[in-house]
C-alpha positions in Angstrom: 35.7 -6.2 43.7 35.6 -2.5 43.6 36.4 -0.2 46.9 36.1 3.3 47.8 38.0 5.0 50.8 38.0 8.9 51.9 41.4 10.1 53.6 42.5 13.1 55.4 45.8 14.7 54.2 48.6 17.0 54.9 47.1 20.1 53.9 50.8 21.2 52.3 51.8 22.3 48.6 53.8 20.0 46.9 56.1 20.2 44.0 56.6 17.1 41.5 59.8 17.6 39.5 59.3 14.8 37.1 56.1 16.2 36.2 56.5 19.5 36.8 53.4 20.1 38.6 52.3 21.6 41.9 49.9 19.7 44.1 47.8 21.1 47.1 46.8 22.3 49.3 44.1 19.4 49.6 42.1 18.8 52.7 41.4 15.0 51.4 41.9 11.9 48.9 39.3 10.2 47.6 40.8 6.4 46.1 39.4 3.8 44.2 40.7 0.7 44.0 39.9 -2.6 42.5 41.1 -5.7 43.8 40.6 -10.3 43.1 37.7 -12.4 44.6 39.8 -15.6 44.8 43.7 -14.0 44.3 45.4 -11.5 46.7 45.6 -8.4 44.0 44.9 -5.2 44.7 45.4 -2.0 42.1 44.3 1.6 42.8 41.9 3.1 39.7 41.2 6.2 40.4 42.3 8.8 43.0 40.4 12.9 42.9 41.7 15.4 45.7 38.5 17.1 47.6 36.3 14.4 45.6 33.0 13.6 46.7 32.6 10.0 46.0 29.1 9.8 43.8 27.0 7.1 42.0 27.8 8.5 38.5 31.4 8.5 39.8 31.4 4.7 40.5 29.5 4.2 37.4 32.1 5.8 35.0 34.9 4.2 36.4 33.3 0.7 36.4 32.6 1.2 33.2 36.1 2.2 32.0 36.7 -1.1 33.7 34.4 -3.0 31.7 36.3 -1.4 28.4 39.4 -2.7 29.4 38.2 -6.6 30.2 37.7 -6.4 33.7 34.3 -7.4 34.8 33.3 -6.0 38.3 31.3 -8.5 40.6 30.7 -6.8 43.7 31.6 -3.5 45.7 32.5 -2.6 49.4 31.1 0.3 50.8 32.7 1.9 54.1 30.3 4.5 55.8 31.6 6.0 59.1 
């Protein structure tokens, strides 16, 4: 299965030593996240800072998926 959540976050700039890199400031996180049908796994795919989640979106990371052997049966879809 394939999910999608939008979350609000600390609208600070961060600093990441190992990579060098300075994150924010970000109003929100959009995450992607695969996880098993009949097996309690569950792995984050994607993440995009101030992302709107869109159907081409979905559609590129499914199919990224589908290149690495992991065949995507269903999807959950929270609207609030």
């Amino acid at each position: 299965m394939i999910g999608f959540d939008e979350m609000g976050i600390s609208q600070q700039i961060s600093y990441c030593p190992t990579q060098d890199q300075i994150f924010g400031p970000h109003k929100k996180v959009q995450v992607l996240s695969v996880r098993g049908l009949l097996s309690s796994w569950k792995y984050p795919v994607f993440f995009g800072f101030d992302t709107k989640m869109t159907e081409e979106l979905i559609f590129h990371v499914i199919n990224k998926l589908h290149e690495y052997g992991l065949i995507v049966k269903g999807a959950i879809l929270k609207y609030y």
